[in-house]
Structure formats: structure tokens, C-alpha cells
Residue frames as qw, qx, qy, qz and C-alpha x, y, z in Angstrom:
[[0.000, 0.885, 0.466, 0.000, 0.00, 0.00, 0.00],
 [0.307, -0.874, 0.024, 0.375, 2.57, 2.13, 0.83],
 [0.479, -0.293, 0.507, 0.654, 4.46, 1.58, -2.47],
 [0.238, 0.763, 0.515, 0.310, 1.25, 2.25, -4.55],
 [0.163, -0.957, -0.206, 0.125, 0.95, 6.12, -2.66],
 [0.377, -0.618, 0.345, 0.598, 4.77, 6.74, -3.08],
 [0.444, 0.114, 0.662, 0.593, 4.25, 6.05, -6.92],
 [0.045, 0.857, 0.509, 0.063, 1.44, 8.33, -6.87],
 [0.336, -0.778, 0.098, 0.521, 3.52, 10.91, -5.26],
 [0.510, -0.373, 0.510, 0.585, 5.91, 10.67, -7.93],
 [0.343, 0.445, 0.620, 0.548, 3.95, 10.79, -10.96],
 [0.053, -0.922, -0.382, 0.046, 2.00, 13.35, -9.52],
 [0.252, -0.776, 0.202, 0.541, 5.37, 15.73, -8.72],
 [0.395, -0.179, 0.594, 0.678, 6.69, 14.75, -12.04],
 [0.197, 0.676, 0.507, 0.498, 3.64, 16.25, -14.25],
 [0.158, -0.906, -0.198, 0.340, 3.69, 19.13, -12.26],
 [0.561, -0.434, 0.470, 0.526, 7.48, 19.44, -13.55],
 [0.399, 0.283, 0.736, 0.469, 6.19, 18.88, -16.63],
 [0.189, 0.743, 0.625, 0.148, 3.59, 21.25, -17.06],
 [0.273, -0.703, -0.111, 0.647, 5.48, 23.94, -16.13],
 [0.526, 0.764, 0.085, 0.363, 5.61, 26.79, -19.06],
 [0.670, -0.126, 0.008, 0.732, 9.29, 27.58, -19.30],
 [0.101, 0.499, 0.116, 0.853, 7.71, 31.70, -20.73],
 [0.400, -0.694, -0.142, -0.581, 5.15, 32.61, -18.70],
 [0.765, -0.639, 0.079, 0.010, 6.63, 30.72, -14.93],
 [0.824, -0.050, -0.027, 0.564, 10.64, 29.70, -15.40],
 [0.450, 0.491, 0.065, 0.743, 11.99, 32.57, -17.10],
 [0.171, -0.868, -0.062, -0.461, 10.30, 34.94, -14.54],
 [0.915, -0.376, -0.037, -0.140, 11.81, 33.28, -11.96],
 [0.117, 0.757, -0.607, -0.213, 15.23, 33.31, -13.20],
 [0.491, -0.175, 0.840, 0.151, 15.15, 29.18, -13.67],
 [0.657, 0.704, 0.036, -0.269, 14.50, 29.33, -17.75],
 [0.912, 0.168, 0.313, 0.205, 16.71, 27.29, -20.02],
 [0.209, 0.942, -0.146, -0.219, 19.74, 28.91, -21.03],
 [0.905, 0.134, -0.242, 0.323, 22.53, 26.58, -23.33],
 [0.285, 0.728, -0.396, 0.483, 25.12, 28.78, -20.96],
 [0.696, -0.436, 0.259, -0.509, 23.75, 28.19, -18.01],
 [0.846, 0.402, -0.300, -0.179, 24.76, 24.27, -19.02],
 [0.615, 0.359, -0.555, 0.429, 28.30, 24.05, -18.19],
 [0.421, -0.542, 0.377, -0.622, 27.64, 25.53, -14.58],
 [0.543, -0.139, -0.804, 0.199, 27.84, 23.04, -11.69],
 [0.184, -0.249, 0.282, -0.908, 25.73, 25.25, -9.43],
 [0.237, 0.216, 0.864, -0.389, 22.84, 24.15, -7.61],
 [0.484, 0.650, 0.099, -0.577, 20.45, 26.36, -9.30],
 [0.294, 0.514, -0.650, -0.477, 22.29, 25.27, -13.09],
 [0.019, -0.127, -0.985, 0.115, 21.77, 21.49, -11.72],
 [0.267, 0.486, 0.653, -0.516, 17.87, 22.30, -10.97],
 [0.374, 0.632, -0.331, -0.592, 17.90, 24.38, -14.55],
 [0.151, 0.418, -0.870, -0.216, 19.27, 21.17, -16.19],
 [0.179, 0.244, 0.943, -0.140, 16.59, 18.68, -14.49],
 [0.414, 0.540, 0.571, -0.459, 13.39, 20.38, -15.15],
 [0.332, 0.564, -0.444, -0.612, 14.74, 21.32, -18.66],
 [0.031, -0.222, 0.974, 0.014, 15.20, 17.18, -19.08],
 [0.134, 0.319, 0.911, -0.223, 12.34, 16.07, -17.55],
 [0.409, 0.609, 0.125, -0.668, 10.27, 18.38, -19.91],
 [0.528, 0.489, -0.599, -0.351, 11.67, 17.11, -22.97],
 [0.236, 0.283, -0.920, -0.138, 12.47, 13.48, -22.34],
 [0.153, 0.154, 0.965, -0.146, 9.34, 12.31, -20.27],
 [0.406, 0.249, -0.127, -0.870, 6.70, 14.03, -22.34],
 [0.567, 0.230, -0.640, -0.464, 5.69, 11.14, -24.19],
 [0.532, -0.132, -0.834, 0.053, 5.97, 8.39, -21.24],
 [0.195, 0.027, 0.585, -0.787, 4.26, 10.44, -19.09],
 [0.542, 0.070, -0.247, -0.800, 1.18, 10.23, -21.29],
 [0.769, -0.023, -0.592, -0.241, 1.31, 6.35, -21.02],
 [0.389, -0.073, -0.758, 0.519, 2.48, 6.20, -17.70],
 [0.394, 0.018, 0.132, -0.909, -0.84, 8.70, -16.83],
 [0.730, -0.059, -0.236, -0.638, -3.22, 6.46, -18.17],
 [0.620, -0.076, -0.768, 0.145, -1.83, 3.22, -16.44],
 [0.094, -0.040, -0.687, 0.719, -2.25, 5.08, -13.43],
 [0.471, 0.133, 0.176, -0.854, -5.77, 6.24, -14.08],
 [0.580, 0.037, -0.730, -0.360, -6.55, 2.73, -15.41],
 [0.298, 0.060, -0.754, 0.583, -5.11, 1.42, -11.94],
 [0.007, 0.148, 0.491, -0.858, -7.36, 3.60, -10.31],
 [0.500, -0.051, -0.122, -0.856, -10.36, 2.69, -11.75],
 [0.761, -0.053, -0.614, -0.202, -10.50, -0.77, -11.64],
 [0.612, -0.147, -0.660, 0.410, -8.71, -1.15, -8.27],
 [0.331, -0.847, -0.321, -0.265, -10.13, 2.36, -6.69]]
């Protein structure tokens, strides 16, 4: 039970991640995608680098990993 809710957790924080718009919320913010920004080993460059990732690379398996979870969660409630 408690490994079901921690997977929840996770998908759930990771579309948030996703959904973020990189014009209208990152950029104000000062954490907007810049290829300079890149080489940096800062904390803030590291945090620039993940949400820049996880925007581009799990787009697509989030979609299927969304509906297995909202399958899950109909049949098993």
C-alpha cells in the first residue's frame, strides 16, 4: 500500500514538472533554459538542467504512464 501512494507521489510531482511553461513561470523566476547556463555546476544550473530534461524526455511516457495510473485507479479504486 505504501508503495502504490509513493508512486502516486511521484507521478503526480513529475507532471507538475512537466507542465510547467518555461515563458510565462521559469523565465520569470530566473530558472529558464539557457545553453550557458549548461556548463555551470551550481545548484540552481543542476535544478535548470533537471526540469529542462524532464520536460523534454518524459513528455511522451508520461502520457502512457498517466493512463496506467488512471486505469489502476479505476479498476482497483
Amino acid at each position: 500500500m505504501a508503495l502504490w501512494v509513493l508512486i502516486k507521489i511521484i507521478v503526480l510531482l513529475v507532471n507538475a514538472v512537466a507542465v510547467l511553461n518555461e515563458e510565462r513561470f521559469l523565465r520569470r523566476i530566473g530558472f529558464g533554459y539557457r545553453p550557458e547556463v549548461v556548463a555551470e555546476e551550481s545548484l540552481k544550473a543542476r535544478t535548470i538542467n533537471l526540469l529542462h530534461a524532464v520536460r523534454t524526455l518524459l513528455r511522451i511516457p508520461l502520457i502512457f504512464i498517466n493512463a496506467f495510473v488512471i486505469v489502476l485507479l479505476v479498476l482497483f479504486g
